[in-house]
C-alpha positions as CSV (number, residue, x, y, z in Angstrom):
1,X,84.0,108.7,73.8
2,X,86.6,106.9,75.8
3,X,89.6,108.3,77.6
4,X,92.7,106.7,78.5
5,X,92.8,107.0,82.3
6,X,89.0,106.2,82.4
7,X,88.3,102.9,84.1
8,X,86.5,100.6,81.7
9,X,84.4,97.1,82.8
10,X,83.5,95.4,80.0
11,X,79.4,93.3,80.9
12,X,79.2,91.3,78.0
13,X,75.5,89.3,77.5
14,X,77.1,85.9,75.5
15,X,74.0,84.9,73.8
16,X,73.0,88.5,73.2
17,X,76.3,89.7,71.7
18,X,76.8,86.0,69.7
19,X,73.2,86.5,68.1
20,X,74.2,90.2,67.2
21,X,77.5,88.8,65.6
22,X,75.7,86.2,63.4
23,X,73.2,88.3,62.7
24,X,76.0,90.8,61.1
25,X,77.6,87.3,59.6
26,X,81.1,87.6,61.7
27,X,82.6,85.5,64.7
28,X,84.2,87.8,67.5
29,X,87.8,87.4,68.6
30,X,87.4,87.4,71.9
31,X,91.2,88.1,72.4
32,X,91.0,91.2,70.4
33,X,88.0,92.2,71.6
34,X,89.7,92.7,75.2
35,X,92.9,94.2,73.9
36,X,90.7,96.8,71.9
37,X,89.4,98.1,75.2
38,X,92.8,97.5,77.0
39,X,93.8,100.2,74.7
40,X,91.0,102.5,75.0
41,X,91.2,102.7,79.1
42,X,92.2,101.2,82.4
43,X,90.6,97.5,81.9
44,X,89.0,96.8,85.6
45,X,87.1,93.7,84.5
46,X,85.4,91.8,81.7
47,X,82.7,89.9,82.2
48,X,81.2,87.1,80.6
49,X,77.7,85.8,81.3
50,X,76.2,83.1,80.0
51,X,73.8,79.8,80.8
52,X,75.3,76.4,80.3
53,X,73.4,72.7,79.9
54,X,74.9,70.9,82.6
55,X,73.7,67.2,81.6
56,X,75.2,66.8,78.1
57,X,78.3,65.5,78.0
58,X,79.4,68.1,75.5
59,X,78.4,72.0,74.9
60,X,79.5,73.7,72.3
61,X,79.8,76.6,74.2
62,X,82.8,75.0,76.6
63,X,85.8,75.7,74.9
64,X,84.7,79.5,74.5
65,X,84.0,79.1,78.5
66,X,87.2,77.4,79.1
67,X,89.1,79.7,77.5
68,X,88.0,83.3,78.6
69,X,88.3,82.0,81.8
70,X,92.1,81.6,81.5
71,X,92.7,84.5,79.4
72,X,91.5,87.3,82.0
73,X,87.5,87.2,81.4
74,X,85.9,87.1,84.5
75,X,82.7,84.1,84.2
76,X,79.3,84.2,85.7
77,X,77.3,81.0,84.9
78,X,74.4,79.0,86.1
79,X,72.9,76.3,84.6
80,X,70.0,76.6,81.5
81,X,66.5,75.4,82.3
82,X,65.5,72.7,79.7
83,X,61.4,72.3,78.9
84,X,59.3,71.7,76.3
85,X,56.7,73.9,75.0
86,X,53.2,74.1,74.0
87,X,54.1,73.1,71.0
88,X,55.9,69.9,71.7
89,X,59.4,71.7,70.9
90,X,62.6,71.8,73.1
91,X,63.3,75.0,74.3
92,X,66.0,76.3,76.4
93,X,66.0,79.2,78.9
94,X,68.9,80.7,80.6
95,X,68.5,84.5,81.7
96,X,71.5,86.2,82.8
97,X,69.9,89.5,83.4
98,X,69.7,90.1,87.1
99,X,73.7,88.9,87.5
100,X,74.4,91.0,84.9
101,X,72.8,93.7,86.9
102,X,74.2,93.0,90.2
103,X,77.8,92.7,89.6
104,X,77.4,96.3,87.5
105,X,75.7,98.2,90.4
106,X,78.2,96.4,92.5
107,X,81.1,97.6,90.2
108,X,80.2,101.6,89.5
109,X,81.7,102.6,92.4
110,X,84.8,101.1,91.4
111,X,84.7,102.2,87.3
112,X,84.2,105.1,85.5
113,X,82.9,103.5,82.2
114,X,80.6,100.7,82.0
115,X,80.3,99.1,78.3
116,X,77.3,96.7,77.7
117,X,77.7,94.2,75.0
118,X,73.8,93.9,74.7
119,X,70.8,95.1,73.0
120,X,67.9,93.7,75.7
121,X,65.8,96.5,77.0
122,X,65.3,95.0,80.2
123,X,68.9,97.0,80.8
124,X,67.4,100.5,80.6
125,X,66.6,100.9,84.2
126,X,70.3,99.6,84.9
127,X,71.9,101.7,82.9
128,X,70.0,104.6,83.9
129,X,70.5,103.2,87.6
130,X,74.6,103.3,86.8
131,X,74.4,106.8,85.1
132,X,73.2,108.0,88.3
133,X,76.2,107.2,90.1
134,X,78.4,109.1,88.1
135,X,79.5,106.4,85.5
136,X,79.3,106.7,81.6
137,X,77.4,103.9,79.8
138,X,78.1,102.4,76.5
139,X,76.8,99.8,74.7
140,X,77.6,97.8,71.9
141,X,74.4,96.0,69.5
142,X,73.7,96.5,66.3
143,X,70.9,98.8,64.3
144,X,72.7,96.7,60.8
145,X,70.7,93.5,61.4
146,X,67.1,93.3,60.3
147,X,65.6,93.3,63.0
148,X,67.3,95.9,64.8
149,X,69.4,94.0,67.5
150,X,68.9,96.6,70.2
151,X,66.2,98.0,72.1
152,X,65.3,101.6,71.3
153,X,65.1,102.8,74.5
154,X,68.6,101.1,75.7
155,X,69.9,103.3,72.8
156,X,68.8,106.0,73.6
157,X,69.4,105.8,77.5
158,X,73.2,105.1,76.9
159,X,75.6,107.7,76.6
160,X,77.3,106.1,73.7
161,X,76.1,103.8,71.2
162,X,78.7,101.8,69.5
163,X,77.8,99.3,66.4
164,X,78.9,96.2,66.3
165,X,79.7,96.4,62.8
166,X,82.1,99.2,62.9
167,X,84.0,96.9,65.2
168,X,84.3,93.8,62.8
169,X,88.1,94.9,61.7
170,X,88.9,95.3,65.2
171,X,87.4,92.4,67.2
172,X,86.5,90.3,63.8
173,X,87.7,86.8,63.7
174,X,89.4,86.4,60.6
175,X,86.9,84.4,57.8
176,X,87.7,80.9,57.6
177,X,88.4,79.5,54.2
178,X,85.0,77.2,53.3
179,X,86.0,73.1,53.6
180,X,85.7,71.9,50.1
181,X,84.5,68.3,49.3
182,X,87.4,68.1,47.0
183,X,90.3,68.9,49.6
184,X,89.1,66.5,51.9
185,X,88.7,63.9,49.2
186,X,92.5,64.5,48.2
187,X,93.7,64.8,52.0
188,X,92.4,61.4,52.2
189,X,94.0,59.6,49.7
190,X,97.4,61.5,50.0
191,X,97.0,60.0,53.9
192,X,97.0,56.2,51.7
């Protein structure tokens, strides 16, 4: 479904694509990931969205941030909304959806291929909003997770549906060996 003078932007939704990843049990290279569509077409753009907590003094999510931002992703942030709810638990909220929705309408005149790492339904009327303008939609979620990651009616809007799964050889993260209690133990005393 792709061609190679097609030009691709990548819209990736970072907690939407990371929950689909976990859910599947793999980390995502995100190295790989953009050299897998390099290959595939003319690379425009690749964007990143995500919500950040601005008043800790470290996010786990920084280094990830950091780094696609030198290494040719382009980043849209805000800050995440912190509150508690009914319930007395700490919630946090950041939608990326409308950004997300802008810079695509803003790009298909510019791209012939928009590929949507996300599952949210809410994107239906985009897609079918960037279909009209002559541009190919896929997206990449996952049907492999229970629950289904993605929206039925996403699905079925795009013009291509590509699992998440089937690209865990290609944009996997290689598996970590598991930290055993025992290693550390004998790191520590070779370090006496």
């Amino acid at each position: 479904m792709f061609y190679r003078d097609e030009r691709l932007a990548l819209f990736i939704d970072g907690s939407n694509l990371y929950a689909a990843a976990r859910a599947l049990g793999f980390d995502i290279d995100y190295k790989l990931l953009r050299s897998e569509f390099v290959r595939r077409g003319k690379l425009v753009r690749a964007f990143y969205y995500t919500a950040l907590l601005e008043d800790q003094e470290y996010s786990p999510i920084r280094p990830l941030v950091d780094w696609l931002d030198y290494n040719g992703f382009t980043m849209v942030t805000k800050p995440a909304k912190e509150f508690t709810d009914s319930m007395g638990r700490r919630k946090v909220k950041g939608n990326m959806d409308i950004e997300l929705a802008v810079d695509a309408m803003e790009m298909a005149e510019r791209i012939d291929h928009m590929v949507l790492f996300s599952g949210d339904g809410d994107f239906r009327p985009l897609v079918e909003g960037v279909q009209r303008k002559g541009v190919r939609v896929s997206v990449v979620s996952t049907i492999r997770s229970q629950p289904p990651m993605i929206a039925d009616d996403l699905r079925r809007q795009a013009d291509n549906f590509i699992e998440l799964d089937e690209l865990r050889e290609v944009i996997g993260r290689p598996p970590r060996p598991p930290r055993r209690e025992d290693d550390e133990e004998q790191n520590d005393s070779d370090a006496a």
